[in-house]
C-alpha positions in Angstrom: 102.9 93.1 74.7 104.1 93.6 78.1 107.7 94.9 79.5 108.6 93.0 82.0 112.0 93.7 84.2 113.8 91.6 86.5 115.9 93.4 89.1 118.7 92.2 91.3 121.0 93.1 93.4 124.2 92.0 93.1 125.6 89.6 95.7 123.4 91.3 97.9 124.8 90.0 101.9 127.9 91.3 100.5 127.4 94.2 98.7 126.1 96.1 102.1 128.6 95.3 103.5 131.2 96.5 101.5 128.9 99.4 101.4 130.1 100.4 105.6 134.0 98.4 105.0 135.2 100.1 101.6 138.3 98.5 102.7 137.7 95.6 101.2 136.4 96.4 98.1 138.3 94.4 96.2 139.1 91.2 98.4 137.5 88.3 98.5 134.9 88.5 101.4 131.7 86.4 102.5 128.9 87.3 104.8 128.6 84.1 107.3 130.8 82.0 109.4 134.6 82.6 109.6 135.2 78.3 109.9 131.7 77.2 110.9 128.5 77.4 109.6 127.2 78.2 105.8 128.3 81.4 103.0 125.2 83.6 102.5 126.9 85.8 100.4 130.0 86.1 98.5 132.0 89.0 96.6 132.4 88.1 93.0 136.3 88.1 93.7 135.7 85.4 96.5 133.3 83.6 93.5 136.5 83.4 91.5 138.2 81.0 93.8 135.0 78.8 93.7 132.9 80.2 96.7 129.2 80.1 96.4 126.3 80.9 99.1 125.2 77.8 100.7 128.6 76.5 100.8 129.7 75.0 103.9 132.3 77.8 105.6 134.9 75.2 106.0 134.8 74.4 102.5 134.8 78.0 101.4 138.0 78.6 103.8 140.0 76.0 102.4 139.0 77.0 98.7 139.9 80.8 99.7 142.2 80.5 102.7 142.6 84.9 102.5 139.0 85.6 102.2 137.5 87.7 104.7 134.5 86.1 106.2 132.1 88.9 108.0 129.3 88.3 110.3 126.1 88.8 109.0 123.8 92.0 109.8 120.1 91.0 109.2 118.7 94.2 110.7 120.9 96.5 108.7 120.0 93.9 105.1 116.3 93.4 105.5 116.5 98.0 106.1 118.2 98.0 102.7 115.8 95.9 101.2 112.4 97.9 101.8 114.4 100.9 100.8 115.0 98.9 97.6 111.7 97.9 97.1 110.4 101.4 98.0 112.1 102.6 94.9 110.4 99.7 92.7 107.3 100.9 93.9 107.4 104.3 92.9 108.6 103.0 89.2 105.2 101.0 89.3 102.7 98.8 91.3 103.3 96.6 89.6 106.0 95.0 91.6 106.5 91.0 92.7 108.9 90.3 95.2 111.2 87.1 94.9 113.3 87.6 97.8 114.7 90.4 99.6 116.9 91.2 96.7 114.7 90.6 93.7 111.6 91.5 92.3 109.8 91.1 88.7 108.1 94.7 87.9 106.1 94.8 85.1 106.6 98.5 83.4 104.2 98.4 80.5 102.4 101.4 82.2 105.2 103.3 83.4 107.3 103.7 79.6 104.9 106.7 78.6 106.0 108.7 82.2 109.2 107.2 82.3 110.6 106.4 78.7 112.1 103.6 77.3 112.3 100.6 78.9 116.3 100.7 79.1 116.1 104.3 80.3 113.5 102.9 83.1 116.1 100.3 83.6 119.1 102.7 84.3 117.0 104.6 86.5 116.2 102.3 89.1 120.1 101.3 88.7 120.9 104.6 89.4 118.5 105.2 92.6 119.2 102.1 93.6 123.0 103.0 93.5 123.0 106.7 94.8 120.0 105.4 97.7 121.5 102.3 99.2 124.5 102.2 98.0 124.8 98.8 96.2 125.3 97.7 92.3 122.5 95.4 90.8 121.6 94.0 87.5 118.4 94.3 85.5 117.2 91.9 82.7 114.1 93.4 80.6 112.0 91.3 78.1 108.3 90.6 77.1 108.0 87.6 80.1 109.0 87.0 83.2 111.5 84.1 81.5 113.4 86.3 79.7 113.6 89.0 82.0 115.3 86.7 84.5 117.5 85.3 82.1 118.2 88.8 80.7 119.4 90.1 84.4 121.7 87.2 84.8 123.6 87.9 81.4 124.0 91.3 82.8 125.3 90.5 86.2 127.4 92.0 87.5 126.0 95.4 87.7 124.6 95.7 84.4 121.6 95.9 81.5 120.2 93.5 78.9 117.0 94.3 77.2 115.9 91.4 75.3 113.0 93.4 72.9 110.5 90.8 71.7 112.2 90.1 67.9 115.5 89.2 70.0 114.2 86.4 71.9 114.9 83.8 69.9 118.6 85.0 68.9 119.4 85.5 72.8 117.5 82.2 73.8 118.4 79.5 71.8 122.4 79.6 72.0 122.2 79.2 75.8 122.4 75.8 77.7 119.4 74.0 78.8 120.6 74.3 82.3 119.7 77.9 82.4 116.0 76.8 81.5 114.0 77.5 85.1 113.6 74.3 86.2 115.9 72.3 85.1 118.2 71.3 87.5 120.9 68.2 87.0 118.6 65.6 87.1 116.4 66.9 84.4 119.7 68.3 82.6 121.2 64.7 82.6 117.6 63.5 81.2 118.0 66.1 78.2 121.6 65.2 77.2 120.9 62.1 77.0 118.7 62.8 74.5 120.9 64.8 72.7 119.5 67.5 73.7 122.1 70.3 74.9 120.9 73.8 73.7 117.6 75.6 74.1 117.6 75.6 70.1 117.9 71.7 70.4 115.2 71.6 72.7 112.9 73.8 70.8 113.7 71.5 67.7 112.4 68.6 69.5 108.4 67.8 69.5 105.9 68.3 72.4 105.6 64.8 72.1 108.7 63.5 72.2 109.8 65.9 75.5 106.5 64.7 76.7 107.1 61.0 76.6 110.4 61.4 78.2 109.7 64.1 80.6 105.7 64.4 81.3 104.2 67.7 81.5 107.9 69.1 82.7 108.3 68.6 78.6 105.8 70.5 77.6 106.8 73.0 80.1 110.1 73.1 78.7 108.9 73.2 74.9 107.1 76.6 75.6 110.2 77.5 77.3 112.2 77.0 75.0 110.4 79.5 72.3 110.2 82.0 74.3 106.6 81.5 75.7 105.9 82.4 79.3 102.0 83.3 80.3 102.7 84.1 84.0 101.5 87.9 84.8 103.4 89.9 87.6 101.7 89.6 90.4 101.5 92.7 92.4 101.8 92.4 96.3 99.3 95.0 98.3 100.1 97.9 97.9 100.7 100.2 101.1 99.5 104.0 101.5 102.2 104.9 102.3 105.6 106.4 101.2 108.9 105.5 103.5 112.8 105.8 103.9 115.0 105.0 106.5 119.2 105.3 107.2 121.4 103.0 109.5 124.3 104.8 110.2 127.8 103.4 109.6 128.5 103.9 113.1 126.2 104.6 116.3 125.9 108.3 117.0 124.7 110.5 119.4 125.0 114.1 117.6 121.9 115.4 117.3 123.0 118.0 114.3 123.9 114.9 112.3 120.7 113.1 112.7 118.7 116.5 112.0 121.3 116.1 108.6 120.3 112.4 108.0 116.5 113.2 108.5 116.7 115.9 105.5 118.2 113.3 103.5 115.6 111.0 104.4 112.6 113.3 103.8 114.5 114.4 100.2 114.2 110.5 99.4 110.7 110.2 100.4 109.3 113.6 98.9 111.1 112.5 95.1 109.2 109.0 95.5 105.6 110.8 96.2 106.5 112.8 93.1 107.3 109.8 91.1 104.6 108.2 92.1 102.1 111.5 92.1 101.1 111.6 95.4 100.6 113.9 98.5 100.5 112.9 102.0 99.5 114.5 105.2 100.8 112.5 108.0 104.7 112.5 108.6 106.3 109.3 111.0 109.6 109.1 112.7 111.0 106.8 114.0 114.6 105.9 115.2 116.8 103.1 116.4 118.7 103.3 119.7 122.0 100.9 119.4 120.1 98.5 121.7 117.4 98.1 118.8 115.0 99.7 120.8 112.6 102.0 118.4 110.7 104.8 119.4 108.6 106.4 117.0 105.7 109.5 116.5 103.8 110.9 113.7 102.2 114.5 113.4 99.3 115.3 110.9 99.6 118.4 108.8 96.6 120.4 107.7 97.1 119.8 104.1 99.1 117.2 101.8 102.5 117.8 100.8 105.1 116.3 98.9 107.6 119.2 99.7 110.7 118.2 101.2 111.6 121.0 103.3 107.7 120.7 104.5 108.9 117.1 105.6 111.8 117.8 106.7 110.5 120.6 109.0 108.3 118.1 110.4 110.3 114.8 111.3 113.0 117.5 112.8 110.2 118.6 115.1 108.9 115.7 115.6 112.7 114.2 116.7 113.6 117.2 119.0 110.1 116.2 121.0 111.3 112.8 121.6 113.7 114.8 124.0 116.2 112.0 124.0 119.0 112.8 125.9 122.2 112.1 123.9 120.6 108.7 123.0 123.2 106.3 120.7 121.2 106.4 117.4 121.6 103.4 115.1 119.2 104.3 112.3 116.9 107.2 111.7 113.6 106.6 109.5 110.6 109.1 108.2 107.4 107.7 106.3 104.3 109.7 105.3 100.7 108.5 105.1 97.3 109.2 104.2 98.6 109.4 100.9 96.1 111.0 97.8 96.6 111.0 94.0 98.1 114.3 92.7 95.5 114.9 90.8 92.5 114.6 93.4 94.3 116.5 96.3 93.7 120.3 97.7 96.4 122.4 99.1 95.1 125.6 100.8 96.7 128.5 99.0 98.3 131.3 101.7 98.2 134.8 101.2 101.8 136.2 99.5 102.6 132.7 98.3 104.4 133.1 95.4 103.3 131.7 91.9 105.5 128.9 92.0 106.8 127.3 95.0 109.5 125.0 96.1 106.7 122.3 94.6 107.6 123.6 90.9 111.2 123.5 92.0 111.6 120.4 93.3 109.8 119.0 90.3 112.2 120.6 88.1 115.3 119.2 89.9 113.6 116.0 89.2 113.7 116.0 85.6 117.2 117.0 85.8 118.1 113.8 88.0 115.8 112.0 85.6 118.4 113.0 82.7 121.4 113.6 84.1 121.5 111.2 87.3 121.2 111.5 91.0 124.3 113.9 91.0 123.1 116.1 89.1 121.1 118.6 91.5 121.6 118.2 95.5 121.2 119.8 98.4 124.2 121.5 99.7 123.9 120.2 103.4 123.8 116.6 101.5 126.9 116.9 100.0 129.7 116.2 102.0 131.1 113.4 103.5 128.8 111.4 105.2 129.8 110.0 108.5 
């Protein structure tokens, strides 16, 4: 049986950028025109007044005549995003994007490393959280139907596990509108044939769904009892392990970015561990706030997964850009020329101790793992960041 999880974030537009404006946490907000154009995104307390993405901004001003409408930042969303998805991948491979803010994972293989599939579940809430800043909801059932339904029951910024005796119960009370696929149209065409639950559609035959509604019926008859064949379909995966930051605001304090890199490299060295790999080629690359990006890598003579080792190396490989009090936007570091754990070979030196900052770093780790992403930091990480 597999464990499939449905992941996203909530009100995604938004949620960024309440993420640099804590200000108006709080207020209703949109990302998208202030009296023109279309909503991409709304807080849930703009939602409450009837706002919706997709929404003409006119309409959504005169439903909401306080809301603050914020122009959108596709640079900074689509950044978050493959952070996002980074994470995903080093829960499991098994990961198919949706859209920039969604993916189904499937995590059969990952529960024996991992845990439970709730626990797996809370994790990625709590990277995702302590990473990039932003809430999102996870559904988790045995198909990708269930899963999806699962994370919308949970939203906002929650968990439902739907384990495969609990289908039924959580399916058939719902609506047939929550069905994928049915939209109004199709809707209409069920209620009209009495038909307004899942449990009354289940309770209908194949053939009668079929005569009324084609294949769609029988669609919706599998549906309805829980069944759903599709597999997760992985996208190619890269060999490679990466993180980026875009600052709140531009800077041009070197110190700081040197700070920024180190929590970079912290973010990329716990996903190789995670996902039991070493790599031996370290990338920076940074953003000037023209968007101009300038990037260079350096190979090391043996794989690491170290952080300070990282670290070390995108500071060096930063200081001989020799930018001259450049305005930074967004700092990134990725490693390559990945290898499994298990098949690498690190070159012992002479009056290395018996364990390293390897063992320690896997050991803080587990205690994130169990305790959360508080739990054990660095101390230059823990202040205020600018």
């Amino acid at each position: 049986m597999s464990i499939v999880m449905h992941v996203d974030m909530d009100a995604f537009y938004a949620s960024v950028e309440l993420r640099r404006r804590p200000e108006l946490r709080g207020r209703p907000m949109w990302v998208g025109g202030e009296n023109r154009g279309v909503v991409l995104s709304a807080t849930y307390e703009a939602r409450a007044f009837g706002v919706e993405g997709g929404m003409s901004s006119t309409r959504a001003r005169r439903l909401c005549p306080d809301a603050v409408a914020v122009r959108p930042d596709h640079d900074t969303y689509q950044a978050v995003s493959e952070g996002v998805f980074a994470i995903f991948e080093t829960i499991t491979p098994r990961v198919e994007p949706l859209s920039l803010d969604e993916a189904f994972l499937d995590v059969t293989g990952a529960v024996r490393r991992l845990g439970p599939p709730a626990e797996i579940g809370e994790l990625v809430r709590a990277m995702v959280a302590d990473e990039q800043g932003i809430p999102c909801s996870v559904g988790i059932g045995p198909t990708k139907f269930i899963a999806k339904l699962a994370s919308n029951a949970a939203k906002p910024n929650g968990l439902v596990e739907v384990p495969p005796e609990g289908v039924i119960p959580f399916l058939h009370p719902l609506p047939v509108e929550k069905i994928w696929g049915v939209g109004e149209v199709t809707a209409a065409s069920l209620r009209r044939l009495g038909l307004a639950t899942v449990a009354d559609l289940a309770h209908t035959s194949r053939a009668t769904l079929q005569r009324a509604l084609g294949n769609t019926g029988a669609q919706l008859h599998d549906l309805a009892w829980g069944v759903d064949a599709r597999p997760v379909i992985a996208r190619d995966r890269e060999r490679s392990v990466g993180c980026q930051e875009t600052f709140d605001r531009d800077t041009d304090d070197a110190r700081f970015v040197e700070t920024e890199l180190l929590r970079v490299a912290s973010r990329v060295a716990s996903r190789m561990r995670r996902a039991r790999v070493l790599g031996r080629t370290v990338t920076v690359h940074v953003r000037f706030a023209d968007f101009r990006v300038t990037q260079r890598s350096l190979t090391l003579p043996s794989p690491t997964d170290v952080t300070d080792e990282i670290h070390a190396t995108a500071v060096s490989l930063f200081r001989g850009m020799r930018l001259e009090r450049p305005r930074l936007r967004r700092v990134g570091v990725r490693v390559e020329g990945l290898v499994d754990l298990e098949q690498a070979y690190q070159q012992p030196m002479l009056g290395d101790p018996e364990h390293g900052w390897h063992d320690a770093e896997r050991a803080a780790d587990a205690a994130i793992e169990k305790f959360g992403p508080a739990a054990v930091q660095r101390a230059t990480l823990t202040g205020r960041r600018r």
